[in-house]
Backbone as ProteinMPNN parsed JSONL, in Angstrom:
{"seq_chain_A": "XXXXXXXXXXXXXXXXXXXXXXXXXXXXXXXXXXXXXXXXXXXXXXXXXXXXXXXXXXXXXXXXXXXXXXXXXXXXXXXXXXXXXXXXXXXXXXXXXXXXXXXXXXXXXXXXXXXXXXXXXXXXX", "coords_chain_A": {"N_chain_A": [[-2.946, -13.752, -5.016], [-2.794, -10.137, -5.147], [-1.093, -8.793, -6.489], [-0.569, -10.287, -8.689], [-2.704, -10.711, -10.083], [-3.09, -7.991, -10.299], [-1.967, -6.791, -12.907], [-3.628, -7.692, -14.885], [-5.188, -6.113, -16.873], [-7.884, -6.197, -17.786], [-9.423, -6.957, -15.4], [-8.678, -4.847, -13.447], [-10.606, -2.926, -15.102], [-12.8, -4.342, -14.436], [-12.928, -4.116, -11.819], [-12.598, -1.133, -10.897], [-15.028, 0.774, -10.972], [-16.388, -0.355, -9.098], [-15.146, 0.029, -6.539], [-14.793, 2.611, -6.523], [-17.34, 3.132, -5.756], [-17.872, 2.81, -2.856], [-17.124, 5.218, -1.866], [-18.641, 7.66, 0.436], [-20.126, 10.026, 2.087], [-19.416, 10.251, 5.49], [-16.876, 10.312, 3.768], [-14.025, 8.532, 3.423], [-11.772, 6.257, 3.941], [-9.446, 4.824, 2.379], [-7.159, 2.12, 0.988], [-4.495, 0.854, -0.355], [-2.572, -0.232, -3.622], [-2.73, 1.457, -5.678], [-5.002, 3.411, -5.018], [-4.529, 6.673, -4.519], [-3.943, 7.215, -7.054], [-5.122, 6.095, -9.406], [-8.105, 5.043, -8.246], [-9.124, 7.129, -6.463], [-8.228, 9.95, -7.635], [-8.864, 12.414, -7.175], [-9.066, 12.245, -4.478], [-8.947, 14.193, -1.607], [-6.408, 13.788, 0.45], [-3.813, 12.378, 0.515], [-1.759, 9.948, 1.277], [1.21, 8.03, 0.974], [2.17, 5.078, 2.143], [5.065, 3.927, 3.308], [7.579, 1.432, 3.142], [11.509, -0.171, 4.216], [12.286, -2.794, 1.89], [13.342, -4.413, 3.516], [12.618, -4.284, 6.184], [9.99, -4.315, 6.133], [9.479, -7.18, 5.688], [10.863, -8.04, 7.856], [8.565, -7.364, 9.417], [6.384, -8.999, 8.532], [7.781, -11.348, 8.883], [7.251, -11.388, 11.71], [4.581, -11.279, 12.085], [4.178, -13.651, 10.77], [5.159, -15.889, 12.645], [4.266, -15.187, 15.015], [1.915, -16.448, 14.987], [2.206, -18.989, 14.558], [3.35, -19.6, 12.105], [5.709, -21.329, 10.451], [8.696, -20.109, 8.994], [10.767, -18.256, 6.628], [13.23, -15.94, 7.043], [14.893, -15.064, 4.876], [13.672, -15.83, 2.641], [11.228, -14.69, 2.695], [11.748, -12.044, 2.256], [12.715, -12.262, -0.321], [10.377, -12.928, -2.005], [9.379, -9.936, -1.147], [10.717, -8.315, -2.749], [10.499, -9.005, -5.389], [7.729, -8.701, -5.652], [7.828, -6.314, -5.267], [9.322, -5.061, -7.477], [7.415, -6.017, -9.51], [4.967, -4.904, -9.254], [5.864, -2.039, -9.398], [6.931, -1.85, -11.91], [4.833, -2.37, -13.595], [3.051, -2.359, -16.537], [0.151, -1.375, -16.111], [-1.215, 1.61, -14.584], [1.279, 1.381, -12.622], [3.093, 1.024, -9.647], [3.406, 3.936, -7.421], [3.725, 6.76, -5.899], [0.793, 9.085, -5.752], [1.345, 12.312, -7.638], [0.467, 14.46, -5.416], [0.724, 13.359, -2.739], [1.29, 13.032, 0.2], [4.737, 11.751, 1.276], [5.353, 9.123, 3.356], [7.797, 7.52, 5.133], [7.757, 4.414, 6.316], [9.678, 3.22, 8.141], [11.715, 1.53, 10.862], [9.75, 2.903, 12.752], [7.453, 3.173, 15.064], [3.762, 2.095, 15.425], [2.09, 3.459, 16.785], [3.835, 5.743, 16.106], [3.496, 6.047, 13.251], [0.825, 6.259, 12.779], [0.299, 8.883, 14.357], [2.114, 10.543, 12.386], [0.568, 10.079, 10.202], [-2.269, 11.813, 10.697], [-0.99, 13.965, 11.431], [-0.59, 14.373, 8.744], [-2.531, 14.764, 7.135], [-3.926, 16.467, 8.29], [-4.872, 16.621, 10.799], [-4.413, 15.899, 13.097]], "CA_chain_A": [[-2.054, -12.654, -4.74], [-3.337, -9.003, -5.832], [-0.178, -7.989, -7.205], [-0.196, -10.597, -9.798], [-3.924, -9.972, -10.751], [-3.358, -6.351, -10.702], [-1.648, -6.752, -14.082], [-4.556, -7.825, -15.523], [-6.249, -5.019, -17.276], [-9.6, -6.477, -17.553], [-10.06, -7.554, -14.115], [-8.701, -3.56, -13.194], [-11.403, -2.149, -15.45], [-14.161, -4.809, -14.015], [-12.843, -3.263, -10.473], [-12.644, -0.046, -10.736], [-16.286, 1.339, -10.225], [-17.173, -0.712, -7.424], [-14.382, 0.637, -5.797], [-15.127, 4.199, -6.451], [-18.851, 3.547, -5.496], [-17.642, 2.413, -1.744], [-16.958, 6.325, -1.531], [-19.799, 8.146, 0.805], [-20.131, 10.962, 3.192], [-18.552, 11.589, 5.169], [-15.637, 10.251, 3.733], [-13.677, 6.928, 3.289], [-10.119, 6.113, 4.045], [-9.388, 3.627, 1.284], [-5.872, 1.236, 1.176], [-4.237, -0.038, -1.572], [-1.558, 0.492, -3.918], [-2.849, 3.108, -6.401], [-5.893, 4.283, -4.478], [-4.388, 8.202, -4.513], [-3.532, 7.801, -8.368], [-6.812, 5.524, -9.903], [-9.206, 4.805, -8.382], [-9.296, 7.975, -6.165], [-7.482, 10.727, -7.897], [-9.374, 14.079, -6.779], [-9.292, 12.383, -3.003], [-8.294, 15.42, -0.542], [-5.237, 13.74, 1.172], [-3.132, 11.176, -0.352], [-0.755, 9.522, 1.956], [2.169, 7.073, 0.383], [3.005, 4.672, 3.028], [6.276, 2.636, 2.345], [9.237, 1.395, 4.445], [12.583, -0.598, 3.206], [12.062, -3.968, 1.815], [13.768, -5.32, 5.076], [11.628, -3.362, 7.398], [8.771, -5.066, 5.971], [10.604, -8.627, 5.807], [10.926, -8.492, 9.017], [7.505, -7.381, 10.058], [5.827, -10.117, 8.187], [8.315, -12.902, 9.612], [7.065, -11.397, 12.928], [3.033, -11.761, 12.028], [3.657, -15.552, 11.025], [5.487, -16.497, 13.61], [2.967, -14.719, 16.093], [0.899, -17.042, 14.133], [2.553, -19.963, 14.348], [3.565, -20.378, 10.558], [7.496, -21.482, 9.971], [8.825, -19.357, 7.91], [12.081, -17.688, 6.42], [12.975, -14.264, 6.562], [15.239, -14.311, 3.216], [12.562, -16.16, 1.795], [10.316, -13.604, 2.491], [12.669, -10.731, 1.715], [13.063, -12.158, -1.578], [8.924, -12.024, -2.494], [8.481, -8.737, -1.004], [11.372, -7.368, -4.054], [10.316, -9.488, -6.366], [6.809, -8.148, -5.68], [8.271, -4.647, -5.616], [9.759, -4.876, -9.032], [6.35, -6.145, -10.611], [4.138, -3.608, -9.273], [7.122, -0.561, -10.172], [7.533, -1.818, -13.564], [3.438, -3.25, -14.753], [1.888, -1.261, -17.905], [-0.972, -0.788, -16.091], [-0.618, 1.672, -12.933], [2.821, 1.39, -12.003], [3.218, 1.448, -8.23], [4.091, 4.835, -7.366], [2.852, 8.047, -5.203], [0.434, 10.428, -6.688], [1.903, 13.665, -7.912], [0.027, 15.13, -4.313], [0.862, 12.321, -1.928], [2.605, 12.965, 1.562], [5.272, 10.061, 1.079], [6.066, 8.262, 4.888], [8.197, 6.039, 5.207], [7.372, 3.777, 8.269], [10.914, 2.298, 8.535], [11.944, 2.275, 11.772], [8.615, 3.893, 13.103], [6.121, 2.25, 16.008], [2.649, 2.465, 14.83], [1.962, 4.902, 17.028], [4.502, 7.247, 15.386], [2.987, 6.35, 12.029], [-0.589, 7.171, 13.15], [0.489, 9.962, 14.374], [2.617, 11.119, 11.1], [-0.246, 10.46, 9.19], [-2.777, 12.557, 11.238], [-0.598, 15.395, 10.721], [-0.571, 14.543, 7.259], [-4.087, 14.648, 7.342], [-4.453, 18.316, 9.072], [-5.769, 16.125, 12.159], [-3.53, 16.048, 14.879]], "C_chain_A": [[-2.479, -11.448, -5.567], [-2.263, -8.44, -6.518], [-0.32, -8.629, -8.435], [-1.338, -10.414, -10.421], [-3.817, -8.753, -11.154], [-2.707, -5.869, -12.143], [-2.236, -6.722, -15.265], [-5.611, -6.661, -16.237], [-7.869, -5.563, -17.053], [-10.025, -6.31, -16.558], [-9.587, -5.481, -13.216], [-9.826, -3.0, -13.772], [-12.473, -2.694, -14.738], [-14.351, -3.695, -12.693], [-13.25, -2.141, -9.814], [-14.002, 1.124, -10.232], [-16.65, 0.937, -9.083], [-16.139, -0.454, -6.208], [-14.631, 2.071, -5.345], [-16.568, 4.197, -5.747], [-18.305, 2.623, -3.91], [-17.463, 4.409, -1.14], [-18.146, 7.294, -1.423], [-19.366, 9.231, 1.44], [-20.23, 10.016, 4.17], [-17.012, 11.382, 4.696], [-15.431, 8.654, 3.538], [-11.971, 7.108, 3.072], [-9.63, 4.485, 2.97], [-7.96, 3.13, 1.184], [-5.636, 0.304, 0.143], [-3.226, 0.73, -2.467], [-2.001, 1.881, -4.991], [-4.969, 3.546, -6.41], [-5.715, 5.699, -4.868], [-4.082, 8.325, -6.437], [-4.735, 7.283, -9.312], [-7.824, 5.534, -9.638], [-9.952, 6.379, -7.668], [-8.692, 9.166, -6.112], [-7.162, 11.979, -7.663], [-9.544, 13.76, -4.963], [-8.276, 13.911, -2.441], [-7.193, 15.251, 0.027], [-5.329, 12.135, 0.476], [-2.04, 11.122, 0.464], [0.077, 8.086, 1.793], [2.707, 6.344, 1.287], [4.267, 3.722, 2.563], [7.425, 2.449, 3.685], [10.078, 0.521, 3.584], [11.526, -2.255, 3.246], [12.295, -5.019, 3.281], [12.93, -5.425, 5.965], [9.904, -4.462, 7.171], [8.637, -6.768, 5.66], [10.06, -9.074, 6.861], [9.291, -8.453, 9.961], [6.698, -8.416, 9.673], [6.456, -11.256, 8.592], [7.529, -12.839, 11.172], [5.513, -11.793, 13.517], [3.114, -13.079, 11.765], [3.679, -16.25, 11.726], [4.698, -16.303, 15.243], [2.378, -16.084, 15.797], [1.065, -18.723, 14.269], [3.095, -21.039, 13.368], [4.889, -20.226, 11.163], [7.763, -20.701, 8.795], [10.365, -18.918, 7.723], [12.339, -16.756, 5.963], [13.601, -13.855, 5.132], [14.318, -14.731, 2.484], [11.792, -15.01, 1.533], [10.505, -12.028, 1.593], [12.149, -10.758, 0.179], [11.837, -12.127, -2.379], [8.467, -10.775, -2.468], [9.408, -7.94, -1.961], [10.925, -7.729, -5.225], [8.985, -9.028, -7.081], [6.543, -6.362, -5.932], [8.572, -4.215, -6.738], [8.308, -5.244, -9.735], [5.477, -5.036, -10.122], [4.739, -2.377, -10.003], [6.727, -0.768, -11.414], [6.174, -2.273, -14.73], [3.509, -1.863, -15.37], [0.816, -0.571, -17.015], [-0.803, -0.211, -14.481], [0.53, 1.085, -12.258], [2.457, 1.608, -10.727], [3.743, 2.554, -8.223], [3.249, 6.311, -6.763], [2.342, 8.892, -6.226], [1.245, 11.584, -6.5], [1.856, 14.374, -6.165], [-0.056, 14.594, -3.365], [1.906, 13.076, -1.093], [3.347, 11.645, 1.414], [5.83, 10.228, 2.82], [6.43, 7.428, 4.748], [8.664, 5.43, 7.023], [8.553, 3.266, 9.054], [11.214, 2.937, 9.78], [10.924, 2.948, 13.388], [7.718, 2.662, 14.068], [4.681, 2.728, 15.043], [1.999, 3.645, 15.525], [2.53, 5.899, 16.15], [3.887, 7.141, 13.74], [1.837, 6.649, 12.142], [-0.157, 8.67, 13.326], [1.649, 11.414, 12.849], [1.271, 11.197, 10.048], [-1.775, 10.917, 9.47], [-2.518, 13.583, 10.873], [-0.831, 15.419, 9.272], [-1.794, 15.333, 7.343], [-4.79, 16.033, 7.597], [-5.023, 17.846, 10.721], [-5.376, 15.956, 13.399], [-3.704, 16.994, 15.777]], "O_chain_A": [[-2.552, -11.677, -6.775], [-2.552, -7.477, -7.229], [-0.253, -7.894, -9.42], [-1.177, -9.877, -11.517], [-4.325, -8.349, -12.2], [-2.882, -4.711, -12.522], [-1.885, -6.169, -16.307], [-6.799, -6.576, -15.928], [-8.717, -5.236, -16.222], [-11.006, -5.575, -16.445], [-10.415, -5.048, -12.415], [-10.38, -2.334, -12.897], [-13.261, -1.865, -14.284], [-15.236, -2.869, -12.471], [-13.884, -1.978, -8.771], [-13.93, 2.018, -9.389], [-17.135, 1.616, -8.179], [-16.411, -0.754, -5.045], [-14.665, 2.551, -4.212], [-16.939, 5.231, -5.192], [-18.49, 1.423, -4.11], [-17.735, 4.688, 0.028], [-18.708, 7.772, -2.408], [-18.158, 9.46, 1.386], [-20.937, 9.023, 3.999], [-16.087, 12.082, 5.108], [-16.299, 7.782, 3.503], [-11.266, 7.806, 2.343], [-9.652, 3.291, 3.269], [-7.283, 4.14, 1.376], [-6.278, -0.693, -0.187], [-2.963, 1.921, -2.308], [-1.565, 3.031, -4.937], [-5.789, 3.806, -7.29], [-6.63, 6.151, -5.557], [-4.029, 9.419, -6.999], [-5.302, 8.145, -9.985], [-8.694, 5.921, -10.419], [-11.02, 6.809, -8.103], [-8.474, 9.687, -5.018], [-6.105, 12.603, -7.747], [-9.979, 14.619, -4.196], [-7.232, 14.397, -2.877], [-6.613, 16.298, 0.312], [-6.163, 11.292, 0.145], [-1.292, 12.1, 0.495], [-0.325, 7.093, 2.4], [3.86, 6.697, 1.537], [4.295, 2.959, 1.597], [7.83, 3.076, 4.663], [9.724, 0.312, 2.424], [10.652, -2.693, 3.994], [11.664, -5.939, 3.801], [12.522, -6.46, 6.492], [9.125, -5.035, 7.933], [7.568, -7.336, 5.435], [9.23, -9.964, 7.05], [8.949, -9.223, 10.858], [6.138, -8.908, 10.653], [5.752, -12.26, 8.693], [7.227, -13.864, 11.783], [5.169, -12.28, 14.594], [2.322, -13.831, 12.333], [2.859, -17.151, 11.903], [4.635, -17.051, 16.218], [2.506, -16.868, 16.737], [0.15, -19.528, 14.094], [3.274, -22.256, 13.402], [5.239, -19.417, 12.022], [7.08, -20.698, 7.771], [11.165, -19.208, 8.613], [12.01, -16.394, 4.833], [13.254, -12.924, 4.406], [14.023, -14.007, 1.533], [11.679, -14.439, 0.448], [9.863, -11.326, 0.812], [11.514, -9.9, -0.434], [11.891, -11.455, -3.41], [7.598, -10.307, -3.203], [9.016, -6.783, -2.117], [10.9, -6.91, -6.144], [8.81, -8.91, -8.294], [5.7, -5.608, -6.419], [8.206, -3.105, -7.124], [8.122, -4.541, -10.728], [5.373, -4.126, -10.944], [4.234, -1.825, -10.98], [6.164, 0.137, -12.031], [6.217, -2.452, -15.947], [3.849, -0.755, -14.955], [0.59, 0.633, -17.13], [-0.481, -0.87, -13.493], [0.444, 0.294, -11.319], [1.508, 2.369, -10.538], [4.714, 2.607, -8.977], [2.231, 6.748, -7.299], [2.933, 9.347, -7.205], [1.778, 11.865, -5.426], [2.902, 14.755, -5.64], [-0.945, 15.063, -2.654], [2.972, 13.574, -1.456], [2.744, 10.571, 1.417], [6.479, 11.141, 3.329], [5.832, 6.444, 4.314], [9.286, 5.703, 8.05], [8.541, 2.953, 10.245], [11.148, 4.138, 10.042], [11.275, 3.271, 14.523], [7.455, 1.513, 13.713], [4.68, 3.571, 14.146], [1.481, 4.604, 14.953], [1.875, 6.75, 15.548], [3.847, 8.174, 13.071], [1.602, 7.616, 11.418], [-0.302, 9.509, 12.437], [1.687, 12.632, 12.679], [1.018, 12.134, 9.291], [-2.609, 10.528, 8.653], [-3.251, 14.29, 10.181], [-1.233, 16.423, 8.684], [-1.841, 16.528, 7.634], [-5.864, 16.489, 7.205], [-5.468, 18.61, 11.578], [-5.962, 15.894, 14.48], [-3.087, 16.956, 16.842]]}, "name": "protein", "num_of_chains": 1, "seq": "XXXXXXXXXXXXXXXXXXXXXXXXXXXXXXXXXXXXXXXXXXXXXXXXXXXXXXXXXXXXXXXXXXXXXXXXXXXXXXXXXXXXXXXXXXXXXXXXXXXXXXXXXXXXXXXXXXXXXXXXXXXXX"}
């Protein structure tokens, strides 16, 4: 699980360059929680995606069960806060939008409409 590694200082410092050295012309759309604040701080567009804990509950009960896993949505609920509170609250990189981040929140939203929100972000629509 990357959240609970990501606590790890060491294994963040091992990281960190070979992350940054994935970044070419013309560009690179990179994903992850503090992409816009670490590893890529001077990127050009910084876009914060987030939706409610529920929202994303429910979308992951809906990929397992696609899937064929059994599963339980408070179960789930209750990792994706539990997971929310340790990222928020680590020492190292706190979860949290850069200063210059468009924040979206997907709740609610088809993927279309979030492509398309974060296009505009973007200047690209």
């Amino acid at each position: 699980n990357a959240s609970k590694v990501a606590v790890i200082q060491s294994v963040r410092d091992a990281l960190l360059q070979r992350q940054r050295d994935f970044r070419q012309a013309p560009g690179l759309v990179a994903d992850g929680r503090d992409m816009g604040t670490v590893v890529f701080p001077d990127a050009p567009v910084k876009i914060f995606l987030t939706a409610s804990a529920e929202e994303r509950a429910q979308r992951r009960y809906s990929q397992l069960k696609d899937a064929g896993v059994d599963v339980n949505i408070d179960a789930l609920l209750e990792e994706i806060r539990v997971r929310d509170e340790r990222d928020m609250n680590r020492s190292a990189a706190p979860l949290k939008p850069a200063d210059d981040a468009q924040v979206i929140d997907s709740t609610g939203l088809s993927i279309e409409e979030v492509l398309d929100r974060c296009m505009a972000a973007a200047g690209q629509a």
